[in-house]
DRENDO-1510 file (C-alpha; in Angstrom, 1 decimal, always signed):
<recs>
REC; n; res; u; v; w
REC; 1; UNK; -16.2; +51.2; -73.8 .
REC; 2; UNK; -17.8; +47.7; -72.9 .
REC; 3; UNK; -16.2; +46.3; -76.0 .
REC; 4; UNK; -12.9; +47.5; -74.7 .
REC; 5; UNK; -13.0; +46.2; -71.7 .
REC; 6; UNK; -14.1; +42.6; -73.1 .
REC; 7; UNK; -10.8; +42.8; -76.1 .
REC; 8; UNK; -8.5; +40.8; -73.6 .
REC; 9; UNK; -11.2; +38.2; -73.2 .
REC; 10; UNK; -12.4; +38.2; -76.8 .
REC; 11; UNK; -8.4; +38.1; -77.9 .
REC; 12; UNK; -7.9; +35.1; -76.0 .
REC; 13; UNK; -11.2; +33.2; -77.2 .
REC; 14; UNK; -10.0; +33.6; -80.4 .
REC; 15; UNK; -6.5; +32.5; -79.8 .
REC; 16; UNK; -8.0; +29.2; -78.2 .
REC; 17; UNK; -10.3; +28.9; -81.4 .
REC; 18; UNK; -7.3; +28.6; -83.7 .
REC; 19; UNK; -6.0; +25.8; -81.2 .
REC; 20; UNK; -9.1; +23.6; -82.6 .
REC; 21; UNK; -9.7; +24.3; -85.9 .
REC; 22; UNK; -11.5; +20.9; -86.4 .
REC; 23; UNK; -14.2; +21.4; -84.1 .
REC; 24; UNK; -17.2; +20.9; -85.9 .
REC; 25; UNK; -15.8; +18.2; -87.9 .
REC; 26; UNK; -15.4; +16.3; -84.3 .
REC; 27; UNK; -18.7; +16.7; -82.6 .
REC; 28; UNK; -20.2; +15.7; -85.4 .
REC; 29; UNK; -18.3; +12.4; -86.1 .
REC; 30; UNK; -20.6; +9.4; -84.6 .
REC; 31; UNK; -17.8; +6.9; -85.1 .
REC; 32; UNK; -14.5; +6.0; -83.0 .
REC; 33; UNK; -12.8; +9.4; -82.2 .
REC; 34; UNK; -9.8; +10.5; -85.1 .
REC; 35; UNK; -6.7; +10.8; -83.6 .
REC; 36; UNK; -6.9; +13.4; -81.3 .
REC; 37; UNK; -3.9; +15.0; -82.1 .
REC; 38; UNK; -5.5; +16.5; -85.4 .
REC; 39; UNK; -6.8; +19.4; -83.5 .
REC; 40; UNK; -3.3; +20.9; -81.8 .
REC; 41; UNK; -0.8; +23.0; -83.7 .
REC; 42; UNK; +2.6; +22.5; -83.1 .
REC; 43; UNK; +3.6; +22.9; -79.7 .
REC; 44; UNK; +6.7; +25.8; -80.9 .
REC; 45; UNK; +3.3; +28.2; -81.9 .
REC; 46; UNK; +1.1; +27.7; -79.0 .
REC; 47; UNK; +1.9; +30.5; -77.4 .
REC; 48; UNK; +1.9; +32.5; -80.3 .
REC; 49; UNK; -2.1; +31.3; -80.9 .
REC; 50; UNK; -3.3; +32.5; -77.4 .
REC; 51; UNK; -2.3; +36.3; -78.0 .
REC; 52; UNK; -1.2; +36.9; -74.5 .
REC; 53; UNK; -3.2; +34.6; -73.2 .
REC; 54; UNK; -1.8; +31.4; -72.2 .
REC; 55; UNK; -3.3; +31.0; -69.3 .
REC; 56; UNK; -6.8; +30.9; -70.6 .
REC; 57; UNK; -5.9; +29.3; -73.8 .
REC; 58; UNK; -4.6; +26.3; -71.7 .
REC; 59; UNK; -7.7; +25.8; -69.3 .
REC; 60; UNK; -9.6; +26.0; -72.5 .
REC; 61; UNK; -7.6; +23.1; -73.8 .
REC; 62; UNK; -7.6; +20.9; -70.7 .
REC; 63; UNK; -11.5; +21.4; -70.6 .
REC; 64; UNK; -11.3; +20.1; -74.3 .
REC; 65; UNK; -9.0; +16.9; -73.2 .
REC; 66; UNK; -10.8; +16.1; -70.5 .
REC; 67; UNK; -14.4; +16.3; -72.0 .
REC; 68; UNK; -12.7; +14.1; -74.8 .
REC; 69; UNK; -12.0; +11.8; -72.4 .
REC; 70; UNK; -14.8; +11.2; -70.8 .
REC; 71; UNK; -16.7; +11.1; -73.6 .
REC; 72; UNK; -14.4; +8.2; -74.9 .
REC; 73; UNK; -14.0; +6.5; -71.8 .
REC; 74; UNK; -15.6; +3.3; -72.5 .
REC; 75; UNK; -13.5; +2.7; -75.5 .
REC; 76; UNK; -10.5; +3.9; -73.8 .
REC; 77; UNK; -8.5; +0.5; -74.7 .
REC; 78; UNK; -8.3; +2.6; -78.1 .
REC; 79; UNK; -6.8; +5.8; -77.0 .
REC; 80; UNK; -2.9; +5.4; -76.8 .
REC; 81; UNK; -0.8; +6.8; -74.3 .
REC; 82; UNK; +0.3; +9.1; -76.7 .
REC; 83; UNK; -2.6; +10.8; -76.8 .
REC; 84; UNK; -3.1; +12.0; -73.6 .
REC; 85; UNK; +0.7; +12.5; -73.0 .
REC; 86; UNK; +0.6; +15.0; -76.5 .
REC; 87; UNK; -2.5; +17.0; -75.0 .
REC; 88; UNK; -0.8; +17.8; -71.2 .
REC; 89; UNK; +2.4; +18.6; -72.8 .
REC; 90; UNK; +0.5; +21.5; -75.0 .
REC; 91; UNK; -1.4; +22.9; -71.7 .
REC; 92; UNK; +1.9; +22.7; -69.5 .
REC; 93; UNK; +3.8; +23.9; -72.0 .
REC; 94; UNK; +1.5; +26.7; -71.8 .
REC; 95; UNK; +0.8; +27.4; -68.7 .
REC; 96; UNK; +4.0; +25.5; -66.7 .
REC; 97; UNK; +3.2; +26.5; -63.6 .
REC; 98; UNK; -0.9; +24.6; -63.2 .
REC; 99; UNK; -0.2; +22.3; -60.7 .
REC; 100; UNK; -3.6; +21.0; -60.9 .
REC; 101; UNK; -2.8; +19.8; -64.6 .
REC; 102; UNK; +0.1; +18.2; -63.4 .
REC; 103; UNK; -1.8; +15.7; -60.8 .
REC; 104; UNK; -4.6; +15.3; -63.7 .
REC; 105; UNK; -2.5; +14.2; -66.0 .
REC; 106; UNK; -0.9; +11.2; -63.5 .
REC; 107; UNK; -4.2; +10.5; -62.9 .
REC; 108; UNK; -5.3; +9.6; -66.4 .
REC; 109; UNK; -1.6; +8.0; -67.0 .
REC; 110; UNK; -1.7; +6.1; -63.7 .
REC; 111; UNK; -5.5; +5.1; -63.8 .
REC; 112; UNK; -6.5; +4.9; -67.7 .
REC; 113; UNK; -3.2; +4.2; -69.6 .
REC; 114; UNK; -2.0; +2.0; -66.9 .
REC; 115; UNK; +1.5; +3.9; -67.2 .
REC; 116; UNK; +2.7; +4.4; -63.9 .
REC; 117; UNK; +6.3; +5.7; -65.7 .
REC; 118; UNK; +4.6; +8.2; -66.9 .
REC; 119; UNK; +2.5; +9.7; -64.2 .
REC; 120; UNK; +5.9; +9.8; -62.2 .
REC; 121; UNK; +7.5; +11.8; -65.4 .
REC; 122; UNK; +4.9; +14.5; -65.9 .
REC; 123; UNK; +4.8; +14.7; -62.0 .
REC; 124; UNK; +8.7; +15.0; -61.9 .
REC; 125; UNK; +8.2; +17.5; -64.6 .
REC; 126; UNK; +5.9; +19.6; -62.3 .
REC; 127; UNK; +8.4; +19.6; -59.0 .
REC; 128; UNK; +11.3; +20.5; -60.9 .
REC; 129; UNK; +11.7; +24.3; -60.5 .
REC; 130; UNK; +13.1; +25.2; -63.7 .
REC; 131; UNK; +10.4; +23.3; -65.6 .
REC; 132; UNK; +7.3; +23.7; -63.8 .
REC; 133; UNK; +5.5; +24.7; -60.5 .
REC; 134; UNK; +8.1; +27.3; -58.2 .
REC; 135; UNK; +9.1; +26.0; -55.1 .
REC; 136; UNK; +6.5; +28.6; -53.0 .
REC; 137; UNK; +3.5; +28.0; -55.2 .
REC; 138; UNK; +1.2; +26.5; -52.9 .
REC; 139; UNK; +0.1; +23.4; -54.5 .
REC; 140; UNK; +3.1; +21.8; -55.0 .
REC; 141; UNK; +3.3; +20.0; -52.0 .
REC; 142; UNK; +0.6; +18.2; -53.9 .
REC; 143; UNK; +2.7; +17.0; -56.7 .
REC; 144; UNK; +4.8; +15.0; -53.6 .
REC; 145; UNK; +1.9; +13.7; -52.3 .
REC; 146; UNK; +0.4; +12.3; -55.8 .
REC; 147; UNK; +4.1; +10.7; -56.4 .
REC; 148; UNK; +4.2; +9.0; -52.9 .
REC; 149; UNK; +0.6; +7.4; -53.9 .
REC; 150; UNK; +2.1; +6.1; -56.6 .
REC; 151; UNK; +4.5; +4.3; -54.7 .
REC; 152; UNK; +2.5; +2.9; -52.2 .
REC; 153; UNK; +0.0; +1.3; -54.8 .
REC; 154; UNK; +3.0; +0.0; -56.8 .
REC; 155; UNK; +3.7; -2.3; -53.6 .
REC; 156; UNK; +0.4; -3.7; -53.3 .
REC; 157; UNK; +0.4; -7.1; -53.6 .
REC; 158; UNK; +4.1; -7.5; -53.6 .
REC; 159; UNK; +6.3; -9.7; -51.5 .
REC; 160; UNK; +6.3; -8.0; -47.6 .
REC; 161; UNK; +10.2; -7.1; -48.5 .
REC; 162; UNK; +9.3; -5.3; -51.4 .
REC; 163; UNK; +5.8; -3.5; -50.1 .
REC; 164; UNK; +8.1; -2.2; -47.1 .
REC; 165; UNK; +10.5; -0.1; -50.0 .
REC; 166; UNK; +7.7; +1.2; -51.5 .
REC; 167; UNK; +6.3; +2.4; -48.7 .
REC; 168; UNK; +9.8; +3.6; -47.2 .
REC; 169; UNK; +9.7; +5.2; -50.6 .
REC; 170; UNK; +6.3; +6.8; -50.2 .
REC; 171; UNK; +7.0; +8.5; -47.1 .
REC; 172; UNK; +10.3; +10.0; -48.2 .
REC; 173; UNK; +8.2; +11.6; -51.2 .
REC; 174; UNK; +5.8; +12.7; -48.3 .
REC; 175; UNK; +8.9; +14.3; -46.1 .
REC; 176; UNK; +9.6; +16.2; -49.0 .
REC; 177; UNK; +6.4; +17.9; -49.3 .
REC; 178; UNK; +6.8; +19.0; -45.4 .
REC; 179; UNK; +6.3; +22.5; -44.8 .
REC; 180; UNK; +5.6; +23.4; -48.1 .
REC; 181; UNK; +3.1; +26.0; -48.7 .
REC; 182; UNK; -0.6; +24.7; -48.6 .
REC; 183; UNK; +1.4; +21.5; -46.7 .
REC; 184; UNK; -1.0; +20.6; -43.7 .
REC; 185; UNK; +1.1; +20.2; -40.4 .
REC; 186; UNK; -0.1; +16.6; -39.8 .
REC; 187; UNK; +2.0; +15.7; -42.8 .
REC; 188; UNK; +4.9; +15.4; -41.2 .
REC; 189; UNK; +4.4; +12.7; -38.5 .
REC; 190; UNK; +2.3; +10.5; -41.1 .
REC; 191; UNK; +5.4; +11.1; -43.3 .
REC; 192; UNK; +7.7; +9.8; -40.9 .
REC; 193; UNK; +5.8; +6.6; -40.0 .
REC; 194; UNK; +5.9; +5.8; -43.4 .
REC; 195; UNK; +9.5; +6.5; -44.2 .
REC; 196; UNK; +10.6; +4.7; -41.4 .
REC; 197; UNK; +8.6; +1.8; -41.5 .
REC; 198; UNK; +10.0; -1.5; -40.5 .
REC; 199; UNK; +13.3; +0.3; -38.7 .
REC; 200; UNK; +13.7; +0.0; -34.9 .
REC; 201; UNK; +13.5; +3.4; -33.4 .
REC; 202; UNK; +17.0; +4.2; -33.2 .
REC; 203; UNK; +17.2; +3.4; -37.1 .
REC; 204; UNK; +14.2; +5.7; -37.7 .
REC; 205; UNK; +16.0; +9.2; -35.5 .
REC; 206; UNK; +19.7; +8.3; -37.6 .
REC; 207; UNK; +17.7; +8.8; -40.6 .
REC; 208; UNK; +15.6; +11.4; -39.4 .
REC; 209; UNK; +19.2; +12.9; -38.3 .
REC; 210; UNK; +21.2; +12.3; -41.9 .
REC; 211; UNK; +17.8; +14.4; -43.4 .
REC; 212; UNK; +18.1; +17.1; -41.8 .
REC; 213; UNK; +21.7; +16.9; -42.0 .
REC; 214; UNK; +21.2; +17.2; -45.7 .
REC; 215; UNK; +18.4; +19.5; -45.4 .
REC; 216; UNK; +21.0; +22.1; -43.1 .
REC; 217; UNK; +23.5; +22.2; -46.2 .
REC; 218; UNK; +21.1; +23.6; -49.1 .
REC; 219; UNK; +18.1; +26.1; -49.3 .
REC; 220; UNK; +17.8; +29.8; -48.2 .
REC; 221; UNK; +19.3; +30.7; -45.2 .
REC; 222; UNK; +16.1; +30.7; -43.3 .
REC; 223; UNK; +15.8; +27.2; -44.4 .
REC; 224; UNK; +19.4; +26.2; -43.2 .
REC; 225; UNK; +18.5; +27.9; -40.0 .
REC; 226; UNK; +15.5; +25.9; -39.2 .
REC; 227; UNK; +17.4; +22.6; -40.3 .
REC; 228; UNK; +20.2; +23.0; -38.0 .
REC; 229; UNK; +17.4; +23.6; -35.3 .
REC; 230; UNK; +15.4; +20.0; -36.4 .
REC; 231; UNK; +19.2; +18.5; -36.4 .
REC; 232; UNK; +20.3; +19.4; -33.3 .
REC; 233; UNK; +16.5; +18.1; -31.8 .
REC; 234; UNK; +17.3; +15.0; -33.4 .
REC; 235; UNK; +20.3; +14.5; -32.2 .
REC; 236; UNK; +19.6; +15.1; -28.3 .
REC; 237; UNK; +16.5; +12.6; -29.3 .
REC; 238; UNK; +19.1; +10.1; -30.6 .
REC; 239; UNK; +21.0; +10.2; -27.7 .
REC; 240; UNK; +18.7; +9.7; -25.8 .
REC; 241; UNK; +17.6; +6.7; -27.3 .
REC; 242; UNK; +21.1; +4.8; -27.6 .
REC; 243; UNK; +21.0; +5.3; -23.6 .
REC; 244; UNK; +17.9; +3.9; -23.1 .
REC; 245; UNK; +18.8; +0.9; -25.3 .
REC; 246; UNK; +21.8; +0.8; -23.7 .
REC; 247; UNK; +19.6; +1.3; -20.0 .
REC; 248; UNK; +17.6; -1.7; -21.3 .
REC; 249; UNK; +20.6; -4.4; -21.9 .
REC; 250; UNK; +22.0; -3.6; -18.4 .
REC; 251; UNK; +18.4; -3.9; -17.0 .
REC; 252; UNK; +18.5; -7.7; -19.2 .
REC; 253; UNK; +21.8; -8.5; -18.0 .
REC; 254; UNK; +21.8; -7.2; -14.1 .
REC; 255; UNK; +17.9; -7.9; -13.6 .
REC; 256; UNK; +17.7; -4.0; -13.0 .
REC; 257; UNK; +17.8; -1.0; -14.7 .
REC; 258; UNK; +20.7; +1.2; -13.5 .
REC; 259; UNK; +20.0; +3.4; -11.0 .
REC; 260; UNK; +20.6; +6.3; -11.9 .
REC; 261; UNK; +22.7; +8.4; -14.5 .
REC; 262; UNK; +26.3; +7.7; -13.5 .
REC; 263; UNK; +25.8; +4.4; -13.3 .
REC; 264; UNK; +24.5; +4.4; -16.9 .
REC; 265; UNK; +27.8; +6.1; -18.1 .
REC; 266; UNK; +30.4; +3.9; -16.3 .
REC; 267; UNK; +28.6; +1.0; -18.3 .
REC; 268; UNK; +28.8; +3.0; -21.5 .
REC; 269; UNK; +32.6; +4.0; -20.6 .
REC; 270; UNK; +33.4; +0.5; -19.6 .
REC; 271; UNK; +31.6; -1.0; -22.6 .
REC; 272; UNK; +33.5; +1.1; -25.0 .
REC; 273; UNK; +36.7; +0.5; -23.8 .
REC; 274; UNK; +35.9; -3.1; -24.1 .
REC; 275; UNK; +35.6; -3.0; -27.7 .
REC; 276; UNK; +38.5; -0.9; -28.2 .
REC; 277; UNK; +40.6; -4.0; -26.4 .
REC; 278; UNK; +38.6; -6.9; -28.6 .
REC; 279; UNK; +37.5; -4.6; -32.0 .
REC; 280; UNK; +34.3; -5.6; -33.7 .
REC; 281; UNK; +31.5; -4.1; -34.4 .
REC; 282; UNK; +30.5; -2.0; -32.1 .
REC; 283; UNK; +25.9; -2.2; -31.0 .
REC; 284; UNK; +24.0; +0.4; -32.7 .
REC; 285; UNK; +23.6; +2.4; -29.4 .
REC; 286; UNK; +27.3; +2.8; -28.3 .
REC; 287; UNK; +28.3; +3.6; -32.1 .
REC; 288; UNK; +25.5; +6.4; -31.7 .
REC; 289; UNK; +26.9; +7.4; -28.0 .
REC; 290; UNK; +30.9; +7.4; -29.2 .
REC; 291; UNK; +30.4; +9.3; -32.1 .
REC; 292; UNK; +28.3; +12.0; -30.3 .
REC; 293; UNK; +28.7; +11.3; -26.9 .
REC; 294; UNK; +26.7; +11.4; -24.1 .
REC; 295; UNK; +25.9; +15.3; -23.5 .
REC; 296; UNK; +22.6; +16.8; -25.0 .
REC; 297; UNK; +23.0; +19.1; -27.6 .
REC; 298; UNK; +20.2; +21.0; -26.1 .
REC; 299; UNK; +22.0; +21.7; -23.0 .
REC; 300; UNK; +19.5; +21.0; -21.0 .
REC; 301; UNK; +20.8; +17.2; -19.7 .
REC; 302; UNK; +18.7; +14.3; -19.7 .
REC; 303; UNK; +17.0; +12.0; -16.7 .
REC; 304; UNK; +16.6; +8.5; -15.6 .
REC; 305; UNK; +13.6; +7.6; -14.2 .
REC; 306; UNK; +12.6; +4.0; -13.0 .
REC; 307; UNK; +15.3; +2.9; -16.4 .
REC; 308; UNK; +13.7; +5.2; -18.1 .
REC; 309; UNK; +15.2; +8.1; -20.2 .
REC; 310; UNK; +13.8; +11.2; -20.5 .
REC; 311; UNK; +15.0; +14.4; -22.8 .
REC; 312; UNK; +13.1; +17.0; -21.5 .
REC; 313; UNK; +14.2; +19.6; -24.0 .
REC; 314; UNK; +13.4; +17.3; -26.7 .
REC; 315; UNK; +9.5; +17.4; -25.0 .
REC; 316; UNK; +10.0; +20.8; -25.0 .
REC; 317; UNK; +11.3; +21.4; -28.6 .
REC; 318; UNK; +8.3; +19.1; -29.9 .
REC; 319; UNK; +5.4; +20.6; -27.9 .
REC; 320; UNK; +6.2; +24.1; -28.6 .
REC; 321; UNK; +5.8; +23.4; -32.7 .
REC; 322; UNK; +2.4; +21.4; -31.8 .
REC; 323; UNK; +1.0; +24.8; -29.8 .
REC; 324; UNK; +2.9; +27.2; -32.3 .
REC; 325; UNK; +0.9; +25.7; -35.0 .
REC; 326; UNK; -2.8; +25.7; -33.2 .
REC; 327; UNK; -2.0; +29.1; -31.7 .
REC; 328; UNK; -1.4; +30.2; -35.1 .
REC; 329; UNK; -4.2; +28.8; -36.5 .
REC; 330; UNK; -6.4; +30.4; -33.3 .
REC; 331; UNK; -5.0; +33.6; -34.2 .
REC; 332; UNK; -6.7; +33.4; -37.6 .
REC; 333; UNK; -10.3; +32.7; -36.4 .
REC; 334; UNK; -10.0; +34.5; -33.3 .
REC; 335; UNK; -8.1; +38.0; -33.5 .
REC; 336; UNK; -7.1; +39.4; -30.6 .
REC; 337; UNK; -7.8; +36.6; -28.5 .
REC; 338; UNK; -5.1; +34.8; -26.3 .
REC; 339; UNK; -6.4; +30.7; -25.9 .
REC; 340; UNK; -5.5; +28.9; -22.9 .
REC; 341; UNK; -3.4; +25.4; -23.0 .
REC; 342; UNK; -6.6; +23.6; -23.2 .
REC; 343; UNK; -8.6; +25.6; -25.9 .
REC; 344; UNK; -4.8; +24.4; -27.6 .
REC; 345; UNK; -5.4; +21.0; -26.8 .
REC; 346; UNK; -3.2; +20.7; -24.2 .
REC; 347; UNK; -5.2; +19.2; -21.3 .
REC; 348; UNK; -2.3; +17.8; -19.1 .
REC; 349; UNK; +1.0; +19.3; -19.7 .
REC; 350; UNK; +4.0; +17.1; -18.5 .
REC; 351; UNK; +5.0; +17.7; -15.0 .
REC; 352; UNK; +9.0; +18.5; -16.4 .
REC; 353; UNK; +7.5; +21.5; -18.8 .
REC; 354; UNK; +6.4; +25.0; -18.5 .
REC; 355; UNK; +4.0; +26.5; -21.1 .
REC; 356; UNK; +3.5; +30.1; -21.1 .
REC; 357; UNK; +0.5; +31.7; -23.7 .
REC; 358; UNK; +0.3; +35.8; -24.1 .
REC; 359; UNK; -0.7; +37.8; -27.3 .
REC; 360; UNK; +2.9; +37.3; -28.5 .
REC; 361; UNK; +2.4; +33.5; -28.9 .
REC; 362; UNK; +3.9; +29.8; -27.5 .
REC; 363; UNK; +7.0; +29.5; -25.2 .
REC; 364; UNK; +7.5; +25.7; -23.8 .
REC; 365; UNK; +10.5; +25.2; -21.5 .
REC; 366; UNK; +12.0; +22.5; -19.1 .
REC; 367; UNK; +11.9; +22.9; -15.4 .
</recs>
């Protein structure tokens, strides 16, 4: 019976044996390593070696590359990129779905064969869904993030123009590892400050807007849904920051901020007609404003305040994810038990918000 129970595991040991059938002749080599490549069959039987075991065959293998490796490290001018790209493509191609492997071997491309190319390929390799980890597996967000670090160390030491597009590059790697499983929520926000680096704020919402534009017309429905609910945020947010540019240049011009709402839209009104009259470019903010207007998509209107404009359902829309998220989280280490605002981290909420906390979760609205 116990030899039974130990076939599968004996089965696979035996596959992974035939997958190194110069072992001995290896360890006991004292000289500069023979091409490594000696010990793996071709890649069209490794399957067929591991007897049902692929899995195990290919954590035998990486154990074997990386040991070789290490071993050889010093001397590593000698190994060719070959070498190591030959041994991750027989574990992946046995077991496609290791994202681990996949961020080990950019590592040893990025870092030891100095082949950045590479390390982006074989990552590539691992986000692509018909090739290699499935889109809920939850360590692919990691691929993302390994592929944004690339980026960002590509632009060291590069002009300032150049740095800025890798690291506009980074974070849009990074935005595409948001709320993936395994994804931690502070991803997001370090995401976007990357991504947006070097664009005024109005620049940084119209591309947080044509994102989730994009993101609204693909996915599962579920995913749609939630896009159209970040689009429409980011919208009313966009709005609201043409009319406070727009708030800011009468302030320049009159001395003043306007003093109050309809003020702020006869400006707007008369500044667009303007430009219909004389053509030209239209500014940034009154492109924004005639091309989605002046009324929040939120329907819950927006405020001027000493020249300044306030959204409160954007406030609304962005606190409730922050408290979903930590009451969540509270749920999971504390069951049963309903947190207050400030066990959330919410020690002052704004005066224009109503948060309400029960057993059934989060729910943030404007006064």
């Amino acid at each position: 019976m116990a030899l039974a129970r130990r076939a599968p595991a004996l089965v696979a040991l035996a596959g992974a044996a035939l997958l190194f059938p110069v072992q001995g002749r290896l360890d006991a080599r004292r000289t500069p390593p023979p091409d490594v490549l000696e010990v793996l069959p071709p890649r069209a039987i490794l399957r067929v070696l591991t007897f049902g075991h692929p899995q195990t065959a290919a954590n035998l293998l990486e154990i074997r590359a990386t040991n070789f490796l290490m071993r050889w490290l010093e001397g590593m001018d000698r190994l060719r990129h070959e070498h190591i790209s030959r041994l991750y493509d027989a574990i992946l191609a046995l077991d496609p779905m290791d994202a681990g492997a996949y961020r080990r071997a950019s590592v040893y491309f990025y870092s030891v064969a100095d082949r950045a190319d590479l390390a982006r390929a074989f990552l590539e390799r691992g986000i692509d869904p018909a090739r290699g980890v499935p889109v809920g597996h939850p360590g692919r967000w990691l691929l993302f993030v390994e592929l944004a670090s690339i980026e960002l160390l590509d632009g060291l030491g590069k002009p300032e123009d150049e740095r800025v597009e890798h690291v506009r590059r980074g974070g849009e790697l990074l935005q595409r590892a948001v709320g993936l499983p395994g994804a931690p929520p502070e991803l997001e926000a370090f995401a976007r400050r990357l991504a947006t680096r070097g664009l005024s704020p109005l620049e940084a919402l119209r591309y947080d807007e044509q994102r989730w534009l994009d993101a609204a017309g693909h996915g599962e429905p579920a995913m749609r849904a939630q896009a159209e609910r970040r689009l429409t945020e980011t919208r009313a947010a966009l709005i609201a920051q043409a009319l406070q540019q727009v708030a800011d240049d009468v302030a320049q011009q009159a001395g003043a901020p306007p003093g109050d709402l309809d003020a702020l839209w006869r400006f707007i009104d008369a500044a667009l007609r303007h430009h219909e009259r004389g053509g030209g470019r239209l500014p940034d903010a009154l492109e924004v404003l005639r091309e989605h207007g002046v009324e929040d998509p939120l329907g819950v209107g927006y405020r001027l305040e000493e020249g300044r404009v306030i959204a409160p359902g954007v406030e609304a829309r962005r606190l409730q994810r922050a408290l979903e998220e930590r009451f969540h989280r509270w749920q999971q280490a504390r069951p049963g038990e309903v947190p207050t605002a400030e066990e959330l981290g919410l020690v002052t909420a704004s005066p224009r918000l109503e948060v309400r906390i029960d057993r059934d979760g989060v729910r943030v609205t404007p006064r």
